[in-house]
C-alpha positions as CSV (number, residue, x, y, z in Angstrom):
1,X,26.4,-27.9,21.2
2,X,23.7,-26.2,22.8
3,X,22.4,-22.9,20.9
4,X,23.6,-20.3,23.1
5,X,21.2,-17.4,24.6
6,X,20.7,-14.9,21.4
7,X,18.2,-12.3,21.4
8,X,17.7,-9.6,18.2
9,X,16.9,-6.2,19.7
10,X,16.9,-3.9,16.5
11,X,17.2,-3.3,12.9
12,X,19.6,-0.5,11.4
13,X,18.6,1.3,8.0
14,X,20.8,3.2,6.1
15,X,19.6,6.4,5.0
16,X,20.1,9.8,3.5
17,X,18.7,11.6,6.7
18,X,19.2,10.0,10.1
19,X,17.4,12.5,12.3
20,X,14.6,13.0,9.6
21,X,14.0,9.3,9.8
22,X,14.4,9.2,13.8
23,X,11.9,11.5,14.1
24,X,8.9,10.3,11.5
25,X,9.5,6.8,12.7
26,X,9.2,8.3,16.9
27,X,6.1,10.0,15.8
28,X,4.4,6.9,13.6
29,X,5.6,4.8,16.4
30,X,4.7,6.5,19.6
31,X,8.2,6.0,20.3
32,X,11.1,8.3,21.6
33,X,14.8,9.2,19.8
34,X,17.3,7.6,22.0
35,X,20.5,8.5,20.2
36,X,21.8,10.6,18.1
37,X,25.2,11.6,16.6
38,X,24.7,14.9,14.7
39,X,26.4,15.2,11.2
40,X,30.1,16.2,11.3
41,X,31.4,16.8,7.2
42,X,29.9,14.3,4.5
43,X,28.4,12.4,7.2
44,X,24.9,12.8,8.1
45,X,25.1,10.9,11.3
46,X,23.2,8.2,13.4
47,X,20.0,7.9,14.8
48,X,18.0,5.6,17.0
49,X,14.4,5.2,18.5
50,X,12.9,3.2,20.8
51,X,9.7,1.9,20.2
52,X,7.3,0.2,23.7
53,X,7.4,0.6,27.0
54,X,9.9,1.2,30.0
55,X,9.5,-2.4,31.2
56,X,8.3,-3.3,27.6
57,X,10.7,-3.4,25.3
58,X,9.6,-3.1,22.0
59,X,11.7,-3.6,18.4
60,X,14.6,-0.7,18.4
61,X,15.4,1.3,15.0
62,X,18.5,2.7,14.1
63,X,19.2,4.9,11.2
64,X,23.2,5.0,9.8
65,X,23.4,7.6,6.9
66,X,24.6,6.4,3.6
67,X,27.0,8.3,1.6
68,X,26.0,6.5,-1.2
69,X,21.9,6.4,-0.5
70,X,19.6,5.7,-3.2
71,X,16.0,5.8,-2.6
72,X,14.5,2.5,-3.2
73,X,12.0,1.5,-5.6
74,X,8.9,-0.2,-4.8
75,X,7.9,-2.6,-6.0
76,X,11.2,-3.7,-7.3
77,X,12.1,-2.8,-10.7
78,X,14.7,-3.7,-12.9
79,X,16.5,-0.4,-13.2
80,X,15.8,1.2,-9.4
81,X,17.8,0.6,-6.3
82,X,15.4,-2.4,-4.6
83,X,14.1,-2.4,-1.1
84,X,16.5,-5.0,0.7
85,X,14.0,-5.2,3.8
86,X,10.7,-3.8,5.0
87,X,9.0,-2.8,8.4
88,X,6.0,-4.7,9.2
89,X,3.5,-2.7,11.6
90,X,0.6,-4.7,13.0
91,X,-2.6,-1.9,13.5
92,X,-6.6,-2.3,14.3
93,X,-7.8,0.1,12.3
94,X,-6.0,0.0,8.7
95,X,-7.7,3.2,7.4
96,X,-6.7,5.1,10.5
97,X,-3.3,3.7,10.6
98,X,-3.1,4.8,7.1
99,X,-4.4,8.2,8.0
100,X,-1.8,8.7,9.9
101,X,0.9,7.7,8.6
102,X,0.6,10.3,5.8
103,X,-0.1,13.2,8.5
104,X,3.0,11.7,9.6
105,X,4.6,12.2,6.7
106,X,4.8,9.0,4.7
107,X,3.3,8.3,1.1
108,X,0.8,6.3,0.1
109,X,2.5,3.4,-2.2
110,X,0.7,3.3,-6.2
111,X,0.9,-0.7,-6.0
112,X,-1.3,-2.1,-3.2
113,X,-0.9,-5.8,-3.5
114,X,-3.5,-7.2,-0.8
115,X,-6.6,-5.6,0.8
116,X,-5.5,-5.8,4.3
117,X,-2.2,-4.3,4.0
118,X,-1.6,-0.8,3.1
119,X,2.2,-0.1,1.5
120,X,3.5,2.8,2.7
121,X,7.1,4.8,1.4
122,X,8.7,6.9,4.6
123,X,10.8,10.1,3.9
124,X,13.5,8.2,2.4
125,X,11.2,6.4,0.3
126,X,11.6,2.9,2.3
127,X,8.5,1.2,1.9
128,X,6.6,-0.4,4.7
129,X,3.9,-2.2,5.7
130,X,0.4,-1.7,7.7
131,X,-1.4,-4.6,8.2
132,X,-4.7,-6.3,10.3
């Protein structure tokens, strides 16, 4: 049998905040929130952003809230909640890329394993990656 026509268009991530996460991935991104289902009782909602071009596609994110979130730990530790997945975000310039992503609102990761990749945690402490 012939592999049929299959295409991945996006990545979800569960999270604490949906629209929080929309939005600092939007601006870091240059993208635009396409979605969003506001909170309604213990549930904080959906979210989703676009990243690229009309024309362009480029990788879409959503963001499902979590009832039971826990921030993950990076790196992994023994006793935290581990990253199950990571964003990797090709740039030109790693120290302005870095730059702003903190005025963006991420944090700098304490453990830098390589010195063309800069590990960054966003607002729900996911980490991911800049890299050259």
């Amino acid at each position: 049998m012939d592999r049929p026509s299959l295409h991945a268009t996006s990545v979800t991530i569960g999270t604490d905040d949906p629209a929080l996460l929309a939005d600092f991935y939007a601006r870091l991104l240059g993208g635009r929130v396409t979605a969003q289902d506001p909170p309604h009782g213990d549930d904080a909602g959906w979210a989703q952003v676009a990243t690229g071009d009309p024309g362009r596609p480029g990788l879409t994110l959503n963001f499902e809230h979590e009832r039971q979130f826990r921030r993950p730990t990076w790196p992994a530790s023994p006793d935290g909640q581990n990253a199950t997945q990571h964003l990797d975000v090709l740039v030109e310039d790693l120290a302005a890329a870095t730059a702003w992503a903190i005025r963006c609102g991420a944090v700098l990761a304490t453990a830098q394993p390589q010195q063309d990749v800069r590990v960054l945690l966003d607002p729900s402490g996911h980490p991911f990656c800049l890299f050259t």
